[in-house]
C-alpha positions as CSV (number, residue, x, y, z in Angstrom):
1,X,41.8,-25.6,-13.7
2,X,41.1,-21.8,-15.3
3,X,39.6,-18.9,-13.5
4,X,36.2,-18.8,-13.8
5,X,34.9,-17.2,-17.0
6,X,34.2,-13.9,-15.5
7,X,30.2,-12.5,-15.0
8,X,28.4,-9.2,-17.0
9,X,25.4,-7.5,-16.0
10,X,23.5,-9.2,-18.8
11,X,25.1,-13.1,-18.0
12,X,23.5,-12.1,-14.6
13,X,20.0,-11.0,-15.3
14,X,19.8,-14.3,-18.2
15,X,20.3,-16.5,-15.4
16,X,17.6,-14.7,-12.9
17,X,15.3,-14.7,-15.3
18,X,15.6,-18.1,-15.9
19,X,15.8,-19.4,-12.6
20,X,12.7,-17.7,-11.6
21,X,10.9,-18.7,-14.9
22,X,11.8,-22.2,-13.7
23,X,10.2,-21.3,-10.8
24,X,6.6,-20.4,-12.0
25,X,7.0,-16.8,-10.8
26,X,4.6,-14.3,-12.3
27,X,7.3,-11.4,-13.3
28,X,10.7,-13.8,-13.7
29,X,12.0,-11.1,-16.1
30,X,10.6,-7.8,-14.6
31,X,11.9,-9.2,-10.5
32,X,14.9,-10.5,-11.9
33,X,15.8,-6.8,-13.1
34,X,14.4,-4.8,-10.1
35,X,16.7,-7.5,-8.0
36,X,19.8,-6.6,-9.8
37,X,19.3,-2.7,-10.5
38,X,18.5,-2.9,-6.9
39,X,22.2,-4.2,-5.6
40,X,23.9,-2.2,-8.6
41,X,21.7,0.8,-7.7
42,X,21.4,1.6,-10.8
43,X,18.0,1.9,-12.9
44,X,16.5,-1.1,-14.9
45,X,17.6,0.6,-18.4
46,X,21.3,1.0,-17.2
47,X,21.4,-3.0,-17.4
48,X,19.8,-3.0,-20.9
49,X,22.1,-0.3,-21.7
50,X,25.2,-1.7,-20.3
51,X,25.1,-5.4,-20.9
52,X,28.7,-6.3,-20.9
53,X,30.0,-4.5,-17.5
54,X,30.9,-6.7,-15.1
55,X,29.9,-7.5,-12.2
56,X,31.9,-8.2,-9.1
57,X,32.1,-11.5,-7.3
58,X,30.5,-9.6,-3.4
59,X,27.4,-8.6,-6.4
60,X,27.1,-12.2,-8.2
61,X,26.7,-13.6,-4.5
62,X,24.1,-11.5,-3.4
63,X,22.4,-11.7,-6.7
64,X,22.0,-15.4,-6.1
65,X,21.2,-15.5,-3.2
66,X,18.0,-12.9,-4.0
67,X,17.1,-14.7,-6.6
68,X,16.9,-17.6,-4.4
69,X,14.9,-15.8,-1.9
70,X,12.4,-14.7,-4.9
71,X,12.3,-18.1,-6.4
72,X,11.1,-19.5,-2.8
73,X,8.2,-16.7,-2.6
74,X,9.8,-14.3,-1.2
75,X,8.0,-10.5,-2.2
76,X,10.7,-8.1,-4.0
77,X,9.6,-5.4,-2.0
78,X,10.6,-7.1,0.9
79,X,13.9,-8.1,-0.5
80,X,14.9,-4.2,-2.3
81,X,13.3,-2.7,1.1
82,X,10.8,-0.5,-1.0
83,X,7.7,-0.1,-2.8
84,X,6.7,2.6,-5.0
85,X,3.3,3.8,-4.5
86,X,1.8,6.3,-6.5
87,X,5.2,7.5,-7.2
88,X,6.3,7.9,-3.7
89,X,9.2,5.6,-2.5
90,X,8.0,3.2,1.2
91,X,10.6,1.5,2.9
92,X,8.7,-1.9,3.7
93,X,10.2,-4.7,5.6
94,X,8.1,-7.7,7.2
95,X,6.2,-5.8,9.9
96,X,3.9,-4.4,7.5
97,X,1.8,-6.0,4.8
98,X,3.4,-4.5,1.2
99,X,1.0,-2.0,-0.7
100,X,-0.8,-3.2,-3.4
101,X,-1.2,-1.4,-6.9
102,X,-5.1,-1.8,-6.0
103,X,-4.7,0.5,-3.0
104,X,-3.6,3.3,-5.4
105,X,-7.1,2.9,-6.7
106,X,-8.8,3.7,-3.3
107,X,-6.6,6.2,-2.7
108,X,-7.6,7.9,-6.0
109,X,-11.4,7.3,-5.3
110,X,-10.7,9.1,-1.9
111,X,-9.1,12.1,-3.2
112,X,-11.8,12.1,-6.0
113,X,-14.5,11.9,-3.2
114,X,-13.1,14.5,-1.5
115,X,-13.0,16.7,-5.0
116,X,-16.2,15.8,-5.8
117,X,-17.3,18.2,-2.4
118,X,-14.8,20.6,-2.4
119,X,-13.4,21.3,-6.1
120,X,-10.3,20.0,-7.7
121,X,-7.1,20.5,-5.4
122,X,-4.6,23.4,-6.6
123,X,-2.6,22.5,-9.4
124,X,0.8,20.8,-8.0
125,X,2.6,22.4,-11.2
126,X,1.7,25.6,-10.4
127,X,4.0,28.4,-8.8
128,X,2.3,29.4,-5.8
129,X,2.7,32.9,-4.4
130,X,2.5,32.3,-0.9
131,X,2.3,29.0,1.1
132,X,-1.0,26.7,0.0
133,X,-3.7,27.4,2.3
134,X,-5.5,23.9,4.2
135,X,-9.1,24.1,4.4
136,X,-9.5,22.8,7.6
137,X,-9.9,19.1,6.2
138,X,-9.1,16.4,7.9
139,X,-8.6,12.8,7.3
140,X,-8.0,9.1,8.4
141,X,-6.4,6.0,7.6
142,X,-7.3,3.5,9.5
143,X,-5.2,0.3,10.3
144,X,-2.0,2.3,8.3
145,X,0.7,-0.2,8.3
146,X,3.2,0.7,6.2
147,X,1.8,4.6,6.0
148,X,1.2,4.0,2.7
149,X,-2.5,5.6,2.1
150,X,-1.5,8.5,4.9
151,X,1.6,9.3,3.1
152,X,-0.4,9.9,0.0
153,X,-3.4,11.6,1.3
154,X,-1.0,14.1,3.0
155,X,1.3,14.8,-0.4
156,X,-1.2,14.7,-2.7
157,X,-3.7,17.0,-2.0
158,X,-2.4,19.9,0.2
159,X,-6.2,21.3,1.1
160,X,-5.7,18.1,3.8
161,X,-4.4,19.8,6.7
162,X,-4.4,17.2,9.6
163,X,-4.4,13.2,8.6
164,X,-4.8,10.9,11.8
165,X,-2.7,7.9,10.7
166,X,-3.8,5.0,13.2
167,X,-2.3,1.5,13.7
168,X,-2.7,-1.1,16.5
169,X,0.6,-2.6,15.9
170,X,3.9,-1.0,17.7
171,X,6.1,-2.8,15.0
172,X,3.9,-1.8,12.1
173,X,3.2,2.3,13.5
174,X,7.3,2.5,13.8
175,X,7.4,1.4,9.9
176,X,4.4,4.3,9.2
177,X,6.6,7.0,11.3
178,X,10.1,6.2,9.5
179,X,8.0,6.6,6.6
180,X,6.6,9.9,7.3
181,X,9.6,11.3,8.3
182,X,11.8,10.2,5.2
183,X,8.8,11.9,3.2
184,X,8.4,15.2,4.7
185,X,4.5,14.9,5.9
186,X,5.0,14.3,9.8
187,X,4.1,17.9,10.8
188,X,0.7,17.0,9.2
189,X,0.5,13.3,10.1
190,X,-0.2,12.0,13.6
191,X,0.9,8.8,14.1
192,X,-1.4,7.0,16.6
193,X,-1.6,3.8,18.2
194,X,-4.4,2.5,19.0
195,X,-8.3,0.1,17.5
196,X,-9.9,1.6,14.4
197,X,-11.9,4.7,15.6
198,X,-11.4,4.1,18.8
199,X,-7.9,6.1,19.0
200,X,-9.4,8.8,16.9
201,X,-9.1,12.5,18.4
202,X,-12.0,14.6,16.9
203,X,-14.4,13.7,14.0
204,X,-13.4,13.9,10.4
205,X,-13.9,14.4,6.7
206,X,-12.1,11.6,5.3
207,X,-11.8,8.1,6.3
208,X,-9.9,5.7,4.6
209,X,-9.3,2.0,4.8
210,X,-7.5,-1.3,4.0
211,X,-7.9,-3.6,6.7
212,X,-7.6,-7.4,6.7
213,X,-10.3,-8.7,5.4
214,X,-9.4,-12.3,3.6
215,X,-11.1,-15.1,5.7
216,X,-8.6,-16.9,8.0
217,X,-9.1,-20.4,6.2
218,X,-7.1,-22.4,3.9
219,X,-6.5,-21.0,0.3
220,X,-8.0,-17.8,1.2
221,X,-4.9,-16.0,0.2
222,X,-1.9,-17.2,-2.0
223,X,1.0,-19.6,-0.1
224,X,3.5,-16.6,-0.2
225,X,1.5,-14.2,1.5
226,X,0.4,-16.8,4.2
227,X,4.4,-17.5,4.5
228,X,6.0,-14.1,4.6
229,X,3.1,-11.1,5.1
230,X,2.1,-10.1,8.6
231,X,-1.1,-12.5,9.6
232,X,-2.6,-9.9,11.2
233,X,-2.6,-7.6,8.5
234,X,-4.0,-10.2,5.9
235,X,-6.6,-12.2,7.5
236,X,-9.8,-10.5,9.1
237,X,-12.2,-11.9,12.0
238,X,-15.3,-14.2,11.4
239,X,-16.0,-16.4,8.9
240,X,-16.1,-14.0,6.4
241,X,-13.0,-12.3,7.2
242,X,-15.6,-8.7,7.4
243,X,-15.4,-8.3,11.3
244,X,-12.7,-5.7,11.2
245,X,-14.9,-3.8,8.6
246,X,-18.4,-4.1,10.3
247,X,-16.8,-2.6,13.5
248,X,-14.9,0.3,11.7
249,X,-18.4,1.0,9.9
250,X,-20.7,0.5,13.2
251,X,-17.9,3.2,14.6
252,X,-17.5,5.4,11.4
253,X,-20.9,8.0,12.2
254,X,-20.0,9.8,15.0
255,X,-16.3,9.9,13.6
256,X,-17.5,11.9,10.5
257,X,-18.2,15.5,10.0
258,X,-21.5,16.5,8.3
259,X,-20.8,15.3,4.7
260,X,-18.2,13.0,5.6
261,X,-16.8,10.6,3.4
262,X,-15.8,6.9,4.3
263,X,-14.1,4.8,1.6
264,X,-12.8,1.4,2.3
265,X,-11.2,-1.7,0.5
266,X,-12.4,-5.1,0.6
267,X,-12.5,-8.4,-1.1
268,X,-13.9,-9.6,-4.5
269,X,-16.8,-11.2,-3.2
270,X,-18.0,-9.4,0.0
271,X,-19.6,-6.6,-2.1
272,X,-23.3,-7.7,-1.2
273,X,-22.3,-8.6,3.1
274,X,-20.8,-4.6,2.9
275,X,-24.0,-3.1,1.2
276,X,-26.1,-4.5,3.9
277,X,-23.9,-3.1,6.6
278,X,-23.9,0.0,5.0
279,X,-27.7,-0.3,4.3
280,X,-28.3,-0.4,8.2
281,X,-25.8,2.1,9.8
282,X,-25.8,4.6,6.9
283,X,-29.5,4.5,5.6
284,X,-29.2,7.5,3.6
285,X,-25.9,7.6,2.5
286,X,-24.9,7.7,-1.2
287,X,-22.5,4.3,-1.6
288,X,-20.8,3.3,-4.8
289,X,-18.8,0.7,-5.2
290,X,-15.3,0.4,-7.3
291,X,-13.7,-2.1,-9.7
292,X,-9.7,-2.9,-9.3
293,X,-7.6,-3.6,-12.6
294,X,-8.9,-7.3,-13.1
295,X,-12.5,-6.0,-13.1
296,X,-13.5,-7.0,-9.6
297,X,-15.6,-5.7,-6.8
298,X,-12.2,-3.8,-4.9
299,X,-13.5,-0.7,-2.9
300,X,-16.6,1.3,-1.7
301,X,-17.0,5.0,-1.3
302,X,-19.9,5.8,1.2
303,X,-21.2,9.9,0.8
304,X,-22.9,9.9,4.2
């Protein structure tokens, strides 16, 4: 019996694709790629470019055994270690729920909020003369996880000069802080442990949030989430999964300067259960609400 016919770059990503198109995932060909790029490390258009290299037997192991992983459910960003997010690279692992490309939508509302009051940030192309100076703004994200949205707050607009990044899980807050560090924004981050507001030092400009908020019942939230994604970062208390964000809103007014600006995430559906919260503790706010990419109810922005 003959060696085995040996294995290119392009035999391997065929065969992902097609096991994970056998496997009814969304993205066989797009997750097969990232997969193998990631154990290359090598970008996606190398393997388009370089179809016929070979790859070694240590890479065609691991490549299976990925694609294995992916085919059962398993996230990719839990199986390079990484998530881009509005072009900045988070290490993610299973202590923290992975960030979605809906996120970068609140995240953009918030810095356009913020805008809105103060002017457009300095441009990031420009050549400054002397270091940018901060404005004395500060901001929040509550319930953090990965760091994601205080990552981004902190890079993106340099007028932010303190964010308070708060977390009530050790495991998750580690995650946040490794985060930080890699990215350079620690010395304007503070890394806090602690429930919602409660943890919060001094009152603020900005508060942002993505808490759970997907009802703890069957079929709330798709069979790989429920499998692989921290519970406690998913699914939010009561019935309606709000509980989490009735507290943080019931908290929010003493925990925001004059002209403060809450924005927060939420579920398709709970639009109308979040206006009437709002309604009550903010009575004369100015609240607008935000679609995400499939044209649903994703995010509120509250002008208190």
């Amino acid at each position: 019996m003959g060696a085995p016919e040996p294995q290119t770059w392009g035999d391997l990503l065929r065969q992902g694709t097609a096991a994970l198109r056998q496997a009814e995932g969304p993205t066989p060909h797009l997750d097969a790629s990232i997969l193998l790029g990631h154990l290359l490390d090598v970008p996606r258009t190398a393997l388009l470019a370089h179809p016929t290299r070979e790859a070694t037997p240590e890479i065609i192991t691991a490549y299976a055994d990925l694609i294995a992983r992916r085919a059962a459910g398993e996230p990719v960003a839990y199986l390079t270690g990484h998530r881009d997010f509005m072009g900045l690279d988070i290490k993610v692992d299973r202590r923290v729920l992975v960030p979605r490309p809906e996120t970068e939508l609140v995240v953009e509302a918030a810095l356009g909020a913020l805008s809105d009051r103060l002017g457009p940030p300095p441009d990031a192309t420009d050549t400054p003369t002397e270091s940018p100076p901060h404005i004395d703004i500060l901001a929040a994200d509550i319930g953090t996880g990965s760091g994601a949205i205080a990552i981004a707050l902190a890079s993106l607009d340099t007028r932010i000069g303190r964010v308070y990044a708060i977390e009530q899980s050790t495991a998750a807050l580690e995650v946040a802080r490794h985060n930080g560090d890699r990215l350079g924004v620690s010395d304007r981050v503070s890394w806090l442990l602690g429930d919602l507001l409660e943890a919060l030092p001094a009152a603020v400009d900005l508060i942002v949030a993505n808490l759970p908020y997907v009802p703890d019942q069957p079929g709330a939230a798709e069979p790989n989430v429920v499998t692989y994604e921290p519970h406690a970062a998913v699914f939010g208390p009561d019935a309606d999964g709000l509980g989490l964000i009735r507290r943080l809103i019931a908290q929010a007014p003493p925990k925001l300067r004059p002209g403060g600006i809450l924005v927060m995430e939420h579920g398709y559906d709970q639009r109308a259960a979040i206006a009437a919260t709002l309604a009550r503790v903010f009575p004369t706010a100015r609240v607008s609400f935000g679609k995400d990419y499939a044209g649903w109810d994703r995010y509120v922005v509250v002008h208190t």
